[in-house]
PQR file with spaces between the fields and no chain letter, atoms N, CA, C, O and H, PARSE charges and radii, in Angstrom:
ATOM       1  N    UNK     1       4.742   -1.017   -9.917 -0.4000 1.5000
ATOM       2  CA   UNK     1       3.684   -1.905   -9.519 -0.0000 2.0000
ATOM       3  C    UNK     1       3.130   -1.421   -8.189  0.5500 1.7000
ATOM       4  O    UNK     1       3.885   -1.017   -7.306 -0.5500 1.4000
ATOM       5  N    UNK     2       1.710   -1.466   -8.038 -0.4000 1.5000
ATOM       6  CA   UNK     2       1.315   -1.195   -6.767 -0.0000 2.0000
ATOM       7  C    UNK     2       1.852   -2.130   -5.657  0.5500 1.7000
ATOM       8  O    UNK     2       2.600   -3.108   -5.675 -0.5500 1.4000
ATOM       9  H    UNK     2       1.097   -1.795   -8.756  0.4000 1.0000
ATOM      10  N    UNK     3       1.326   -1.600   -4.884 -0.4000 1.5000
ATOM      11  CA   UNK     3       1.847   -2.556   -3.499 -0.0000 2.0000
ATOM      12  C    UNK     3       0.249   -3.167   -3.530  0.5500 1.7000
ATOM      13  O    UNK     3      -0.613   -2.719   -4.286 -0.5500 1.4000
ATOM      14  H    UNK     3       0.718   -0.806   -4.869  0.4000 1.0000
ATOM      15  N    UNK     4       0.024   -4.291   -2.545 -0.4000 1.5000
ATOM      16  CA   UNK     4      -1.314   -4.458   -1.834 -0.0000 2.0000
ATOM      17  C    UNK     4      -1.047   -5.392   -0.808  0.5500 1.7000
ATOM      18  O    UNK     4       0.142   -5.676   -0.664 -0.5500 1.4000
ATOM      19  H    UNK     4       0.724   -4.655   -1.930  0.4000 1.0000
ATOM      20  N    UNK     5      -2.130   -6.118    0.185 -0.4000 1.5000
ATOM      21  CA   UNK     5      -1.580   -5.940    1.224 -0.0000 2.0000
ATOM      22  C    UNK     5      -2.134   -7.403    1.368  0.5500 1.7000
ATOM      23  O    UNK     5      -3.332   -7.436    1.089 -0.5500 1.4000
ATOM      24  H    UNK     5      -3.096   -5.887    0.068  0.4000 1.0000
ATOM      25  N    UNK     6      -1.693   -8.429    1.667 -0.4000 1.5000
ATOM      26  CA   UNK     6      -1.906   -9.871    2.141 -0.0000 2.0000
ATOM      27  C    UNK     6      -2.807  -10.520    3.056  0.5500 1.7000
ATOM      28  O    UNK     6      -2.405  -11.174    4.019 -0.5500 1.4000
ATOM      29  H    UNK     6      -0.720   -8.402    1.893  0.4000 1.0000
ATOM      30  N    UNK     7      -4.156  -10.331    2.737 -0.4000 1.5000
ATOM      31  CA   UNK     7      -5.301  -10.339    3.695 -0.0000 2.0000
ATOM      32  C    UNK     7      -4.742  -11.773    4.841  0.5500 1.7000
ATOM      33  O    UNK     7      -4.946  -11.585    6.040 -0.5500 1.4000
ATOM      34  H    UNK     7      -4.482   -9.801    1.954  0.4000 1.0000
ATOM      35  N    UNK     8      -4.342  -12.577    4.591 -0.4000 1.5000
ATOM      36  CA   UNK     8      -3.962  -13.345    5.633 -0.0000 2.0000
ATOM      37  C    UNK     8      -2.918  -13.456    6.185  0.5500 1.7000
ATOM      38  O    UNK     8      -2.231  -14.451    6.416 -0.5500 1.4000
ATOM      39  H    UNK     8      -4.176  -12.730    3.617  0.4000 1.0000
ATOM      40  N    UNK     9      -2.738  -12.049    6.485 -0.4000 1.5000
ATOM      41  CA   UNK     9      -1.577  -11.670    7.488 -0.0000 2.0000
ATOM      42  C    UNK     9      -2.255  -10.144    7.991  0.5500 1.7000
ATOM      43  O    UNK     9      -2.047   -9.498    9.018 -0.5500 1.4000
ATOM      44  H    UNK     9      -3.296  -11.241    6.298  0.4000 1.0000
ATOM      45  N    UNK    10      -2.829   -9.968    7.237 -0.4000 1.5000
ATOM      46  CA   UNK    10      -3.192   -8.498    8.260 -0.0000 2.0000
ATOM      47  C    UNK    10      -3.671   -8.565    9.190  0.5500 1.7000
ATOM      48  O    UNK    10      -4.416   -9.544    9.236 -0.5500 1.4000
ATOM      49  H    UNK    10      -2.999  -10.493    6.403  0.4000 1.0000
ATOM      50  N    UNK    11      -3.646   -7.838   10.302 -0.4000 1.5000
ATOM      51  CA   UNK    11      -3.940   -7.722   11.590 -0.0000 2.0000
ATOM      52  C    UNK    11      -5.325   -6.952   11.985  0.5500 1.7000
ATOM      53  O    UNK    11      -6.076   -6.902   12.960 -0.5500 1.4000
ATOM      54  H    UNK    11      -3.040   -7.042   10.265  0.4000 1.0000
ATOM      55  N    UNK    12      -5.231   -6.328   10.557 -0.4000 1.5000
ATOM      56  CA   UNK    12      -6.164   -4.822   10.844 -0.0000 2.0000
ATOM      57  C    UNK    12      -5.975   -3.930   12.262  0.5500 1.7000
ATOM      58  O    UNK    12      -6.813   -3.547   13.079 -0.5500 1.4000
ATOM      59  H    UNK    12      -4.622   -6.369    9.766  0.4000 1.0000
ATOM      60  N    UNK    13      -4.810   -3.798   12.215 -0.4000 1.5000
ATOM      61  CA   UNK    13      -4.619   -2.441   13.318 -0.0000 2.0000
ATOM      62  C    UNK    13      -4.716   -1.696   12.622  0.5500 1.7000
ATOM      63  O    UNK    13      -4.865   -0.877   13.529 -0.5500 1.4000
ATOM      64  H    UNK    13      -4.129   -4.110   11.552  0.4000 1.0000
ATOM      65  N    UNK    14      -4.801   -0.977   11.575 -0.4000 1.5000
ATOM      66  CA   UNK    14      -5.316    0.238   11.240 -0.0000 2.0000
ATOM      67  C    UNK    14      -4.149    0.953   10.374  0.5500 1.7000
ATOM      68  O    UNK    14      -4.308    1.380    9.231 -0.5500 1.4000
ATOM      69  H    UNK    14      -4.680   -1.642   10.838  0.4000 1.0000
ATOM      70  N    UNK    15      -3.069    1.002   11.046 -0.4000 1.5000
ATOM      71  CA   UNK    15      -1.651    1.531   11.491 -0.0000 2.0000
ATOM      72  C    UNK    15      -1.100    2.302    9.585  0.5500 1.7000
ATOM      73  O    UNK    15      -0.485    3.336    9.322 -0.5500 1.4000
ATOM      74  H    UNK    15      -2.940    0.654   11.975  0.4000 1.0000
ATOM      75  N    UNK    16      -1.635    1.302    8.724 -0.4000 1.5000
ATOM      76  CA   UNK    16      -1.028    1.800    7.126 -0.0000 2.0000
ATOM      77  C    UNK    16      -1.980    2.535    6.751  0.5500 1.7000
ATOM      78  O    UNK    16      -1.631    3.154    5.745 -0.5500 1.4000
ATOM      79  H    UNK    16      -2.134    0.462    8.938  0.4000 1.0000
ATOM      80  N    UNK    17      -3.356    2.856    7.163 -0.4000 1.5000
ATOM      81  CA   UNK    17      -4.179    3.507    6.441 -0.0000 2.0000
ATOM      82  C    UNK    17      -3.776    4.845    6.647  0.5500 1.7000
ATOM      83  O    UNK    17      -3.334    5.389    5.635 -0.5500 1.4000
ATOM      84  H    UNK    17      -3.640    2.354    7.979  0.4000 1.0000
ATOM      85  N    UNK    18      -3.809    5.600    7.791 -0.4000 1.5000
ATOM      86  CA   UNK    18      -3.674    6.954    7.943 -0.0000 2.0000
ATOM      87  C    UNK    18      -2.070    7.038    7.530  0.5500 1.7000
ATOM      88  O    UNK    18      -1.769    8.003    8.233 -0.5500 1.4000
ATOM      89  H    UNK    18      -4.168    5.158    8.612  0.4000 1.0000
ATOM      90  N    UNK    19      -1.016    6.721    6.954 -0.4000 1.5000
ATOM      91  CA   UNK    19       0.132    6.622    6.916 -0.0000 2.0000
ATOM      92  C    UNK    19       0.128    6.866    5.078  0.5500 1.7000
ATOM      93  O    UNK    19       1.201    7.326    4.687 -0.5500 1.4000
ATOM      94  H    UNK    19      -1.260    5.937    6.384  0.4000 1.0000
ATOM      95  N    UNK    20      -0.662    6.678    4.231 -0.4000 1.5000
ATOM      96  CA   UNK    20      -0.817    6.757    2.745 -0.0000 2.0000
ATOM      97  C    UNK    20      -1.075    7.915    2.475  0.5500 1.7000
ATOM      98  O    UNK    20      -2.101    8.537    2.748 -0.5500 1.4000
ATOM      99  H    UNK    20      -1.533    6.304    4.549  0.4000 1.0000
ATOM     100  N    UNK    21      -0.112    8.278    1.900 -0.4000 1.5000
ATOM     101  CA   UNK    21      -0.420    9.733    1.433 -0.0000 2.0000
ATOM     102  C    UNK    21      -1.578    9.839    0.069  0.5500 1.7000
ATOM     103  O    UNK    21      -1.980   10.963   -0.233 -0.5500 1.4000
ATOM     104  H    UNK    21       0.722    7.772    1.679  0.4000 1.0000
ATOM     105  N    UNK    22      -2.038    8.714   -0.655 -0.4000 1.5000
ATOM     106  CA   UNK    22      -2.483    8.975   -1.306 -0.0000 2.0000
ATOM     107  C    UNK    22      -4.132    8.896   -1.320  0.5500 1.7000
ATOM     108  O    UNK    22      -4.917    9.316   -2.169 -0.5500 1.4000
ATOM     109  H    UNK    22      -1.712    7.801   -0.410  0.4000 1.0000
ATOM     110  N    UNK    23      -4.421    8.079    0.158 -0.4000 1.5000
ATOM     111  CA   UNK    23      -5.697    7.560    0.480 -0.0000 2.0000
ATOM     112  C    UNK    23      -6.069    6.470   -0.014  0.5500 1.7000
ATOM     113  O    UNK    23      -7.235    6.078    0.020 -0.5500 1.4000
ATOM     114  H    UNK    23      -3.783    7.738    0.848  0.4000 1.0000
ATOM     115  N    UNK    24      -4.837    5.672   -0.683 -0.4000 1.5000
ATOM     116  CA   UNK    24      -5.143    4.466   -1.366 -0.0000 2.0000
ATOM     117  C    UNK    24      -5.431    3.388   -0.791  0.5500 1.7000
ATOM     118  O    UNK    24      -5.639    2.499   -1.617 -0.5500 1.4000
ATOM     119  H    UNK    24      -3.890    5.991   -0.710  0.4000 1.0000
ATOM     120  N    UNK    25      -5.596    2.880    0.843 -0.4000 1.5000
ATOM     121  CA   UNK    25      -5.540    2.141    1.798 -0.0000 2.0000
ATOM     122  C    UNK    25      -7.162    2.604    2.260  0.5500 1.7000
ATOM     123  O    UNK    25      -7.587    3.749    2.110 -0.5500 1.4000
ATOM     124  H    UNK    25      -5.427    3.602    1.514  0.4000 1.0000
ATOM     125  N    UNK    26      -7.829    1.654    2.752 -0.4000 1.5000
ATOM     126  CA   UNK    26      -9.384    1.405    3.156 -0.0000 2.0000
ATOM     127  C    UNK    26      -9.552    0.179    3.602  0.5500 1.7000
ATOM     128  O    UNK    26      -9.112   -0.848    3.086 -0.5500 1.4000
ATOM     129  H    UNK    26      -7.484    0.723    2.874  0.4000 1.0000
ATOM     130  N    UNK    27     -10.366    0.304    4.829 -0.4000 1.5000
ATOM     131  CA   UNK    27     -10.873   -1.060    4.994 -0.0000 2.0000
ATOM     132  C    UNK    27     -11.977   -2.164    4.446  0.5500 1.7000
ATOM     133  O    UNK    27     -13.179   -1.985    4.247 -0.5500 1.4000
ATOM     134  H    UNK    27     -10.723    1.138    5.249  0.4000 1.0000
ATOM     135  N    UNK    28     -11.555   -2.807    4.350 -0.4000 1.5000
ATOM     136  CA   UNK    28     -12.972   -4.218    3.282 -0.0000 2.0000
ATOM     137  C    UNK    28     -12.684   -5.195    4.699  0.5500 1.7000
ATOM     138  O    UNK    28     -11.678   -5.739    5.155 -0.5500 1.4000
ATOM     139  H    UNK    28     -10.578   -2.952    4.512  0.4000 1.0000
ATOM     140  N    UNK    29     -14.109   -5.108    5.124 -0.4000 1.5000
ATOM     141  CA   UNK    29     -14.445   -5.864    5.822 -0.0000 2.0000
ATOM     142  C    UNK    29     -13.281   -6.788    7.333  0.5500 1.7000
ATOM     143  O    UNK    29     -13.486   -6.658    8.540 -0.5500 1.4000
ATOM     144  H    UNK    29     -14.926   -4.666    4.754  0.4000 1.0000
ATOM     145  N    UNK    30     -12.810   -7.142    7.059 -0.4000 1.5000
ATOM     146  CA   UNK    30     -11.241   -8.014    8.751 -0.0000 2.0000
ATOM     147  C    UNK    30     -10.488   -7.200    7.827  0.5500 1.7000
ATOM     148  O    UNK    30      -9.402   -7.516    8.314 -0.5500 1.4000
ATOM     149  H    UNK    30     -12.644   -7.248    6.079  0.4000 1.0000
ATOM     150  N    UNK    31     -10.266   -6.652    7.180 -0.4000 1.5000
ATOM     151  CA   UNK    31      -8.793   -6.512    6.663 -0.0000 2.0000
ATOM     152  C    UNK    31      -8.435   -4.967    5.750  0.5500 1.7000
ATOM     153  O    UNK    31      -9.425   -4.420    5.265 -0.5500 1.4000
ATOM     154  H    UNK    31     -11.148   -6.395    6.785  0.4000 1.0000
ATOM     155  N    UNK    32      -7.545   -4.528    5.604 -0.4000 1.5000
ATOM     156  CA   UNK    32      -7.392   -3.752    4.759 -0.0000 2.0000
ATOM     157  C    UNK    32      -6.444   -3.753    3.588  0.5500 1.7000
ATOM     158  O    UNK    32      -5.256   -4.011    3.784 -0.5500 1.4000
ATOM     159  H    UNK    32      -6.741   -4.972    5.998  0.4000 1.0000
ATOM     160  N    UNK    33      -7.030   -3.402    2.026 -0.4000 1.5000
ATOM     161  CA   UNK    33      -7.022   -3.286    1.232 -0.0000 2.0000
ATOM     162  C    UNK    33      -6.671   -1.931    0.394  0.5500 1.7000
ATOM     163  O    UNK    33      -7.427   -0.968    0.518 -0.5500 1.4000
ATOM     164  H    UNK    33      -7.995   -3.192    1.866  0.4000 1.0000
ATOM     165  N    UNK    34      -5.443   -1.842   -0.527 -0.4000 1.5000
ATOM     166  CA   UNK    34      -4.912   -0.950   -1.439 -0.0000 2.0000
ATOM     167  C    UNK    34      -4.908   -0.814   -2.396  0.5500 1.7000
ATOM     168  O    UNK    34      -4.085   -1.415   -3.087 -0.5500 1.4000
ATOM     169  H    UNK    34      -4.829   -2.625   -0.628  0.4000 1.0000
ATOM     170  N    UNK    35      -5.868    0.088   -2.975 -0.4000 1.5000
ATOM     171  CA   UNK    35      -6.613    0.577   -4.211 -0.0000 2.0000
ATOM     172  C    UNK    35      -5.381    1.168   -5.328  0.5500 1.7000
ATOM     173  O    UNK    35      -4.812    2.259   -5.353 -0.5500 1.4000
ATOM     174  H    UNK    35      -6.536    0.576   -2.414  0.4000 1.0000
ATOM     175  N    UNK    36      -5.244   -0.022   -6.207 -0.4000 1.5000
ATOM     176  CA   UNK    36      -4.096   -0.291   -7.469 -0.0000 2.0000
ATOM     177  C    UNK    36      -4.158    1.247   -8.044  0.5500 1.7000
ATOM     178  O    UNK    36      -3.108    1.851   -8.264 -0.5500 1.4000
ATOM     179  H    UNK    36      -5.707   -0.908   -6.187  0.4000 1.0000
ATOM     180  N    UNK    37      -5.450    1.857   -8.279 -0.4000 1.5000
ATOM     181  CA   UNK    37      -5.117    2.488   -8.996 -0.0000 2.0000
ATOM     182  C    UNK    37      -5.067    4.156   -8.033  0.5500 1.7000
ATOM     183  O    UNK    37      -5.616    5.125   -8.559 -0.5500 1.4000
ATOM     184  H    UNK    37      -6.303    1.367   -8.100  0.4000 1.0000
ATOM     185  N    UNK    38      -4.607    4.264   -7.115 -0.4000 1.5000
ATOM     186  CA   UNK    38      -4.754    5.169   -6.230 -0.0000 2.0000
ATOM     187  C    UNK    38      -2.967    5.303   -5.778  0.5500 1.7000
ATOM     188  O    UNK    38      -2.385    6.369   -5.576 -0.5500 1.4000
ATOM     189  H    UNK    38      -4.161    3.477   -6.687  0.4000 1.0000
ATOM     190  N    UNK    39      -2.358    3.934   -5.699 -0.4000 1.5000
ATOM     191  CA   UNK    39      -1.381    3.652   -4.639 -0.0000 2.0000
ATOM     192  C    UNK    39      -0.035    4.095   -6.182  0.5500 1.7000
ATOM     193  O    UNK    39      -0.128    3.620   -7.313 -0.5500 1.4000
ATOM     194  H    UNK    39      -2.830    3.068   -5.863  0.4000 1.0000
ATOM     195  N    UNK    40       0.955    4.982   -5.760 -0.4000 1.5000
ATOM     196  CA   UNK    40       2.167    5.680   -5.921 -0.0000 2.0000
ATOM     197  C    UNK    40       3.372    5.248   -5.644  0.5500 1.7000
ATOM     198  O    UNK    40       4.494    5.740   -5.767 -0.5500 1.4000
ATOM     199  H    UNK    40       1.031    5.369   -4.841  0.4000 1.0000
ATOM     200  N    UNK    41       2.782    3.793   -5.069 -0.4000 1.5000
ATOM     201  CA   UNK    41       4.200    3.042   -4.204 -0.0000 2.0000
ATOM     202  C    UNK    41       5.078    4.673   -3.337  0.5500 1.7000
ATOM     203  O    UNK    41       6.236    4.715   -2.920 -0.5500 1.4000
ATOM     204  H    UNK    41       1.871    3.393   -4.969  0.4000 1.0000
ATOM     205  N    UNK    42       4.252    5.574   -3.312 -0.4000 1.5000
ATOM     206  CA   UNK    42       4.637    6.706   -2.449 -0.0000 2.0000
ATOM     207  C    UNK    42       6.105    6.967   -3.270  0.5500 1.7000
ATOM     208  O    UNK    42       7.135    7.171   -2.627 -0.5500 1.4000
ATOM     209  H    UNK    42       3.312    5.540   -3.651  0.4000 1.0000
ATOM     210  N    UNK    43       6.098    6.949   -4.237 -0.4000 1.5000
ATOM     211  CA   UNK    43       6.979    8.058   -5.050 -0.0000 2.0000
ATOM     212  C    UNK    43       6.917    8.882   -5.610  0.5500 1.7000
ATOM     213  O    UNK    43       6.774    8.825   -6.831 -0.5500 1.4000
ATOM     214  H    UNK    43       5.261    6.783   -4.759  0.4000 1.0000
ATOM     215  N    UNK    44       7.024   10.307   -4.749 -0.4000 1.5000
ATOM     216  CA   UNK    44       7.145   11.643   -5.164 -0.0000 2.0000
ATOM     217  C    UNK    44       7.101   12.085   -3.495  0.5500 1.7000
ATOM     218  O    UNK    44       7.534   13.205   -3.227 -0.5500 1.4000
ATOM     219  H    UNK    44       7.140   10.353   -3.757  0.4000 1.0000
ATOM     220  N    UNK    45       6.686   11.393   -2.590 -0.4000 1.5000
ATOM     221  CA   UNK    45       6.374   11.475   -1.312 -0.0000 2.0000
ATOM     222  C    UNK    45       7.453   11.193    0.161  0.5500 1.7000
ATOM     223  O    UNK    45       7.712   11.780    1.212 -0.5500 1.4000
ATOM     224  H    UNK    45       6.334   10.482   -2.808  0.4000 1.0000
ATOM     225  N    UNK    46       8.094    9.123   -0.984 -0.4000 1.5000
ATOM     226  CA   UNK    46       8.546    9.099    0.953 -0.0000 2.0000
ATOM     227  C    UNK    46       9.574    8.453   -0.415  0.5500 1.7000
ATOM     228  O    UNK    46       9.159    8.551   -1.570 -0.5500 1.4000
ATOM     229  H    UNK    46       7.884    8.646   -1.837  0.4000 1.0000
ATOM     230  N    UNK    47      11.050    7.745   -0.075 -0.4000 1.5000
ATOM     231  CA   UNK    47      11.922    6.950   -0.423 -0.0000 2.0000
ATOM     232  C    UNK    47      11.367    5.288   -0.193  0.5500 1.7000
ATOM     233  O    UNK    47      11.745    4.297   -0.818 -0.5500 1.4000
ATOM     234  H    UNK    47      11.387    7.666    0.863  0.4000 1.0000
ATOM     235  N    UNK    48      10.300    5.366    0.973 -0.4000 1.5000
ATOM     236  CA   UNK    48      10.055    3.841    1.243 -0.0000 2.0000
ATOM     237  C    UNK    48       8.786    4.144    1.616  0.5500 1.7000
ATOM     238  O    UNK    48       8.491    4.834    2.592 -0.5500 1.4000
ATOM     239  H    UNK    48       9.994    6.171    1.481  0.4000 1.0000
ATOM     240  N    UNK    49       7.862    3.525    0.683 -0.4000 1.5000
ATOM     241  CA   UNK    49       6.335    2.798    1.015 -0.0000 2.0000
ATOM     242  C    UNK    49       6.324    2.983    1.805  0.5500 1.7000
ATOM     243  O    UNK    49       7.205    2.564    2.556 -0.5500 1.4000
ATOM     244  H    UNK    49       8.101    2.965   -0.110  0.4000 1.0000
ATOM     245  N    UNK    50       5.393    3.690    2.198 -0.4000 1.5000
ATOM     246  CA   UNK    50       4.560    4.144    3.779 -0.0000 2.0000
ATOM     247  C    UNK    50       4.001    2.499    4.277  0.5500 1.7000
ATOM     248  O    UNK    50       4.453    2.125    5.359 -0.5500 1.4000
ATOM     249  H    UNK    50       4.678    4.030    1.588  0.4000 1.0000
ATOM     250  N    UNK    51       3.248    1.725    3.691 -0.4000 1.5000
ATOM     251  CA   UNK    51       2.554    1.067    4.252 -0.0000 2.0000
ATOM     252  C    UNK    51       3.576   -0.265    5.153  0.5500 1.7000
ATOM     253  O    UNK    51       3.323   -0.870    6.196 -0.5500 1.4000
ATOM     254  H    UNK    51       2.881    2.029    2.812  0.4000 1.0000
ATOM     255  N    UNK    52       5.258   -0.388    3.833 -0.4000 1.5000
ATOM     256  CA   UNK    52       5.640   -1.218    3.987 -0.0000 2.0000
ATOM     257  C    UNK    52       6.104   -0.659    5.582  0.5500 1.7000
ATOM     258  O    UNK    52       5.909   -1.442    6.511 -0.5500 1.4000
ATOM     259  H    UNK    52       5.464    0.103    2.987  0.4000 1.0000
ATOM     260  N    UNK    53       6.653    0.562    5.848 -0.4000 1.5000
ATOM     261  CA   UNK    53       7.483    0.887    7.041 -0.0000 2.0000
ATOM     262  C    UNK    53       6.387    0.663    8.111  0.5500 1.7000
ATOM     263  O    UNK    53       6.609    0.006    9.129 -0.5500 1.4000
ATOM     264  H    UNK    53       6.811    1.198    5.093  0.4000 1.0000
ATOM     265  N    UNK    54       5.441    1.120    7.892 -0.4000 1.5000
ATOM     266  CA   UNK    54       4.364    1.309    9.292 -0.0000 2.0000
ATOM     267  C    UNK    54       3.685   -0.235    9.913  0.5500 1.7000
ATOM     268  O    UNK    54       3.031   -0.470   10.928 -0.5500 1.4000
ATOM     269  H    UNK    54       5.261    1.654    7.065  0.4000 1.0000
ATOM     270  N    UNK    55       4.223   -1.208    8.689 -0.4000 1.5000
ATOM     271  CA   UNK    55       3.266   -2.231    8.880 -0.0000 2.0000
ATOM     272  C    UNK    55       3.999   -3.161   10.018  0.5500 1.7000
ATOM     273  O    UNK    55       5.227   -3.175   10.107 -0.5500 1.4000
ATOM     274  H    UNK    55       4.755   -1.017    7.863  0.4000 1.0000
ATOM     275  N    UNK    56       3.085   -4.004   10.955 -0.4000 1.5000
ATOM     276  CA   UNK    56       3.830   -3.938   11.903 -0.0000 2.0000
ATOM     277  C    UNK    56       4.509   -5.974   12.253  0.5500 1.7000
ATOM     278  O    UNK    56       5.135   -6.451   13.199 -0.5500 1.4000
ATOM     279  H    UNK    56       2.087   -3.993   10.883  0.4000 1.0000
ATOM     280  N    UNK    57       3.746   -6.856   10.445 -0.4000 1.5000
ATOM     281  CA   UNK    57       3.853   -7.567   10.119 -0.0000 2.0000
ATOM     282  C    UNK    57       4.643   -7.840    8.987  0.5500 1.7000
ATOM     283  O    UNK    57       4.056   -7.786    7.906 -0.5500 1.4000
ATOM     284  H    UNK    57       3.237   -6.469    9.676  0.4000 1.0000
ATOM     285  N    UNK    58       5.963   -8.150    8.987 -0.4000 1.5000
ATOM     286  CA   UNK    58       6.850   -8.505    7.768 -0.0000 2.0000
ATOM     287  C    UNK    58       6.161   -9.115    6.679  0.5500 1.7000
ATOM     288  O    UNK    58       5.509  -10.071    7.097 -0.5500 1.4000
ATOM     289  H    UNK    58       6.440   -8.194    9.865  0.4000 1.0000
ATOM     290  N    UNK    59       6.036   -8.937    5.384 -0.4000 1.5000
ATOM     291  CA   UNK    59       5.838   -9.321    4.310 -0.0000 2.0000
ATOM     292  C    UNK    59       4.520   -8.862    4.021  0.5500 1.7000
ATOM     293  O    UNK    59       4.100   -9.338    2.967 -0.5500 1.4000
ATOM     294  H    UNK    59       6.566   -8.160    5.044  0.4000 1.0000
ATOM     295  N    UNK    60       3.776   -8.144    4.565 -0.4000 1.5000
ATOM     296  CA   UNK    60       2.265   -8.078    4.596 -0.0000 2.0000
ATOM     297  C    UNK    60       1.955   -7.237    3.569  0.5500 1.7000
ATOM     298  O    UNK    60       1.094   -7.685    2.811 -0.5500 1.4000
ATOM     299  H    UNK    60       4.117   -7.757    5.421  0.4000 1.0000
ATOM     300  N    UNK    61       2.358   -6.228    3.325 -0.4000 1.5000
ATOM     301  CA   UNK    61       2.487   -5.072    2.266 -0.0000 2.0000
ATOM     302  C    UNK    61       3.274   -5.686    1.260  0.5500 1.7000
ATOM     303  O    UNK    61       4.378   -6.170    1.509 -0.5500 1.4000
ATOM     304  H    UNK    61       3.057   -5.864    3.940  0.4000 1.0000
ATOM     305  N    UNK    62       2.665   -5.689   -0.067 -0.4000 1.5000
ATOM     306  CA   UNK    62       4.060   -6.336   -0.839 -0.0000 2.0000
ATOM     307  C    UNK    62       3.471   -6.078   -2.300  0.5500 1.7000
ATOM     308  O    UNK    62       2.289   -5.932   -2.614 -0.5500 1.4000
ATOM     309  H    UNK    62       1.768   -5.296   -0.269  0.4000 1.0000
ATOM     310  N    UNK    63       4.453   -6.063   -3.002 -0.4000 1.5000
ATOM     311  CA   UNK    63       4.449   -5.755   -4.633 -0.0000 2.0000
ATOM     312  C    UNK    63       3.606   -6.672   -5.379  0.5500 1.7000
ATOM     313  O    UNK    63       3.864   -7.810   -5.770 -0.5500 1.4000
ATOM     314  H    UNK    63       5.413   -6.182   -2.747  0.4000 1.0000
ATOM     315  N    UNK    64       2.279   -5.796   -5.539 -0.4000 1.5000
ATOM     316  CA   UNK    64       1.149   -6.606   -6.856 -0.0000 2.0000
ATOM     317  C    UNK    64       1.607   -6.733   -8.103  0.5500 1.7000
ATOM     318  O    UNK    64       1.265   -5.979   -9.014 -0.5500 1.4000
ATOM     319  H    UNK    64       2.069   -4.871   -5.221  0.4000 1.0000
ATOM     320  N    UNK    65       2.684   -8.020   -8.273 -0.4000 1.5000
ATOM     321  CA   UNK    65       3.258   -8.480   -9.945 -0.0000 2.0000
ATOM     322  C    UNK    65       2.499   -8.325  -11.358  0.5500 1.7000
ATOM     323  O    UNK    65       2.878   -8.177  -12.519 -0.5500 1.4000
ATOM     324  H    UNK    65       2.961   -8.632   -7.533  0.4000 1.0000
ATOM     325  N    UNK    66       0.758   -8.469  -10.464 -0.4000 1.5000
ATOM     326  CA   UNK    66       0.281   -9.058  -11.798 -0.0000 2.0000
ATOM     327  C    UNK    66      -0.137   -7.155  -12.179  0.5500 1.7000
ATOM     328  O    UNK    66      -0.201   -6.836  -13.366 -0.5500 1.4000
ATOM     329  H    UNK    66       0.450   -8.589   -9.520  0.4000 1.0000
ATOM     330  N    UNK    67      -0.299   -6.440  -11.461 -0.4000 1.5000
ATOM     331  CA   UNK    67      -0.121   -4.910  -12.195 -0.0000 2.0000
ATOM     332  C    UNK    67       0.923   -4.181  -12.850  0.5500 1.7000
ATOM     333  O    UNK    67       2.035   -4.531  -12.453 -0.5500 1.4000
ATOM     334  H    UNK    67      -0.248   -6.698  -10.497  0.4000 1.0000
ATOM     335  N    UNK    68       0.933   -3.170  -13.831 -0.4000 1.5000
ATOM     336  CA   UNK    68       1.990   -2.872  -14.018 -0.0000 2.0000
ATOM     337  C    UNK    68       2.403   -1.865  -12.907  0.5500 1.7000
ATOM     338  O    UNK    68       1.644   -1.474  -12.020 -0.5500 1.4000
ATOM     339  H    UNK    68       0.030   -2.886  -14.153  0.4000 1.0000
ATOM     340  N    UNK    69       3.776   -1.474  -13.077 -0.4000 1.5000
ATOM     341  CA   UNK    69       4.482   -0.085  -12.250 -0.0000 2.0000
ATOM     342  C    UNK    69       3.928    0.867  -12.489  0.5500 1.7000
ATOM     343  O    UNK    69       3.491    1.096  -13.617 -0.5500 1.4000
ATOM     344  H    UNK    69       4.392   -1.791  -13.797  0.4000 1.0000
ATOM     345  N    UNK    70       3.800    1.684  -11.474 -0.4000 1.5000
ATOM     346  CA   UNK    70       3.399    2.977  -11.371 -0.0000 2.0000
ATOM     347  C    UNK    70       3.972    3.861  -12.118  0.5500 1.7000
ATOM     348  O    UNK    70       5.192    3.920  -11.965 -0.5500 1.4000
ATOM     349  H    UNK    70       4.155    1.498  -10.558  0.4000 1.0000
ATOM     350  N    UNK    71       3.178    5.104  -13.446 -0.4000 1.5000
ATOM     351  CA   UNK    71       3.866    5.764  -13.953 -0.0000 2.0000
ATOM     352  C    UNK    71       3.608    6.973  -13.359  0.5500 1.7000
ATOM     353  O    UNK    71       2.488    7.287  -12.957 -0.5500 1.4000
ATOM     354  H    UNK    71       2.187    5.056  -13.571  0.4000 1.0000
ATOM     355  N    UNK    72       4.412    7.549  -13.294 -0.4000 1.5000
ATOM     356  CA   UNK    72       4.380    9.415  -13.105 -0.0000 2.0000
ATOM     357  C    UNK    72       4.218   10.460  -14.364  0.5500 1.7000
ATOM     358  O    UNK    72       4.649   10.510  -15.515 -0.5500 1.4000
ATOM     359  H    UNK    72       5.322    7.294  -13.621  0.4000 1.0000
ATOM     360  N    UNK    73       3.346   11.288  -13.515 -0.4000 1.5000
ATOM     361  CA   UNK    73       3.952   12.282  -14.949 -0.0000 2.0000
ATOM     362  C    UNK    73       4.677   12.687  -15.443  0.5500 1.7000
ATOM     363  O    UNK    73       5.637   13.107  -14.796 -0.5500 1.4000
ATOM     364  H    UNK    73       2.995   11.247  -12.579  0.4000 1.0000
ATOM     365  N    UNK    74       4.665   12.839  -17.217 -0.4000 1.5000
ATOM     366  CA   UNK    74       5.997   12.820  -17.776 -0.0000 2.0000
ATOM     367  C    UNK    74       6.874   14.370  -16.807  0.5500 1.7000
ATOM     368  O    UNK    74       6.220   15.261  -16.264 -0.5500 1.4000
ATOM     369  H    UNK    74       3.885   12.498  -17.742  0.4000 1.0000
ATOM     370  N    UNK    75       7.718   14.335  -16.819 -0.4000 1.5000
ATOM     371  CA   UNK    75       9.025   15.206  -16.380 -0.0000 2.0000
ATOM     372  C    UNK    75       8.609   16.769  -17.458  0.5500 1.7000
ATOM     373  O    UNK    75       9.360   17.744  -17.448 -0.5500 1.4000
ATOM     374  H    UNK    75       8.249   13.611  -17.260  0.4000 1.0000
């Protein structure tokens, strides 16, 4: 499942965008926003979500239920 990010808690410091390896993070207007179909939950990249580590608000980054999980290419 993607991550995305809890517009009423973001701060918009900036801080998760340059931190995504995939460029899936952009700003929309006070807040920033993570593009479902872009975001890797950063597996192949980091062990832990870039956005969740960098973010500088607990819970703010968090698992979009209503998407499915991220698949990789087959092996």
């Amino acid at each position: 499942m993607p991550y995305k990010i809890v517009a009423g808690q973001c701060t918009n410091c900036s801080a998760c965008e340059a931190e995504c390896p995939n460029e899936a993070i952009s700003e929309q207007g006070t807040t920033f926003v993570i593009d479902p179909a872009k975001c890797t939950e950063c597996i192949g990249h980091y062990d832990t979500p870039q956005c969740v580590a960098i973010c500088p608000v607990d819970h703010t980054c968090v698992i979009d239920t209503a998407l499915p999980r991220y698949q990789g290419a087959p092996a």
